[in-house]
C-alpha positions, 0 to 999 in steps of 0.5 A: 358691451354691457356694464354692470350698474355698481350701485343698483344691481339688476340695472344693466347699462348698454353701450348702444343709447336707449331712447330718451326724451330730453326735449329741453324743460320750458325753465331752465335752471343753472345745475352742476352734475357733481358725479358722472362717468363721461368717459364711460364706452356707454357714451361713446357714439354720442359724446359731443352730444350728450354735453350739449343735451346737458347744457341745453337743459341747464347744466353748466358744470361736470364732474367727471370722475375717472375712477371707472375701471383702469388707470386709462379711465382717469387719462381719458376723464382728463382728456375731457376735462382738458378740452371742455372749460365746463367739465372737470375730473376726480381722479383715483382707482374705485374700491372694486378695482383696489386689488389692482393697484399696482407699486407705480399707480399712486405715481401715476395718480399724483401726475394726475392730481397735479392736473389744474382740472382735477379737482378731487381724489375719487371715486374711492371708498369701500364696497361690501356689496360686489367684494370684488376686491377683499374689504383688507385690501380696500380698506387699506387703499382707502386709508391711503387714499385719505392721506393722499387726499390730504398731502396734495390738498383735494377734496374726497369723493367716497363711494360706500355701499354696506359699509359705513361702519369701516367707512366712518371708522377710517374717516375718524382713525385718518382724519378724514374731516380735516380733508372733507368732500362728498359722499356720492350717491347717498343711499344710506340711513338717517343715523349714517347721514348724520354720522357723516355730516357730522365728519364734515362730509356733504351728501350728493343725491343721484337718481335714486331718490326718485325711486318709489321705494325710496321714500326713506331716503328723500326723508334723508334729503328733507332734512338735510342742511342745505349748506352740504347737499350735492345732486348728481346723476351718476351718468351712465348709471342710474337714470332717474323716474320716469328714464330708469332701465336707460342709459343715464345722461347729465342732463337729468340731474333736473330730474334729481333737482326736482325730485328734492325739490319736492321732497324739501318744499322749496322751489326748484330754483334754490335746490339748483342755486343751492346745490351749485354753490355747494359743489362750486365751493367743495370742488373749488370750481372757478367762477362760471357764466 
């Protein structure tokens, strides 16, 4: 089985693991994966072992994030969530699969967002990129999305690609700023950086800042306020330089930590204590080890 990369077309994601090195770095910086798909089939013969490579190379919280297909993709984050104290789950139906949200979704999601290890409605937002749902119809589940994110007091983790215009008109017309959370896999512009920023929103980083032609967006992270900046892998996607075109996996978020490391300045150490604090405080994560 292969999966199609939503964010980086072109980058097929194969079910069967391709070989990575993860031999475990000499330091070992505390990290959090705030973005990854660990129910995802690409993960399935090796589960249990791609958690352990995590936390032996120093990533001591998760975020899985159930939005990855069906209904049965939130269960299954949960499920993981459940048996797992360091891994937690987002839960809601991803733009591309909006047409298929039927009467009774959202009385299943709430079951869900009642759930002690959910800790965000998402992924959601709005995709013009695939269209693989009408940009109507996304356009009204995440405007629904939004307000159920308010009522039942959770975070908001958006996914936007080609879209920011409707995407920022709908956080202002909905109030979006009131409820806050994270705009995953930031690949956008400065202008639409500050635009969401200045909405209350944070910005998670994932491998494709390490991209060599990505030198815009590491500008993007240069200037971030540190206070909102999120790192996250986006796992099995998107496996950052040098492990692009493999299966992506959360302990390479290091990689993504040191990439914005480099690009701000600042020792790898801050970026990590930086980026955890966020993601603790915006998901509201209880105190770890």
């Amino acid at each position: 089985m292969t999966t199609t990369d939503p964010s980086d077309p072109g980058t097929p994601v194969t079910a069967r693991p391709r070989p990575v090195d993860l031999r475990p770095p000499e330091s070992i910086v505390p990290l959090i994966d705030s973005h990854c798909h660990l129910d995802q089939d690409a993960f399935d013969a090796d589960r249990e072992a791609v958690i352990a490579r995590a936390r032996a190379a120093g990533v001591r919280r998760m975020i899985t994030i159930g939005a990855g297909g069906p209904l049965a993709s939130n269960r299954a984050a949960v499920a993981l969530a459940e048996a797992d104290r360091d891994i937690f789950a987002a839960v809601a139906v991803h733009p591309h699969d909006a047409s298929e949200i039927a009467d009774d979704t959202y009385d299943v999601l709430r079951e869900l967002w009642s759930h002690p290890k959910v800790v965000a409605v998402g992924e959601t937002g709005l995709d013009y990129y695939y269209n693989h749902s009408t940009p109507e119809t996304q356009r009204t589940h995440l405007r629904r999305f939004v307000r159920e994110a308010g009522r039942v007091g959770l975070p908001l983790v958006i996914h936007c690609r080609d879209a920011f215009p409707d995407l920022l008109n709908i956080f202002r017309e909905e109030d979006a700023a009131a409820i806050g959370g994270v705009i995953h896999c930031f690949s956008g512009t400065a202008a639409e950086a500050e635009a969401c920023l200045a909405l209350g929103f944070a910005l998670s980083f994932s491998g494709i800042v390490t991209f060599k032609n990505a030198g815009v967006l590491r500008e993007v992270a240069r200037t971030m306020p540190l206070d909102r900046l999120l790192i996250e892998t986006d796992a099995p996607f998107l496996a950052p330089i040098p492990h692009r075109g493999k299966r992506n996996e959360p302990a390479l978020v290091r990689c993504v930590a040191e990439e914005i490391a480099r690009a701000t300045g600042l020792p790898l150490a801050e970026i990590a204590a930086r980026t955890s604090a966020n993601a603790a405080r915006i998901f509201r994560l209880p105190p770890g080890d």
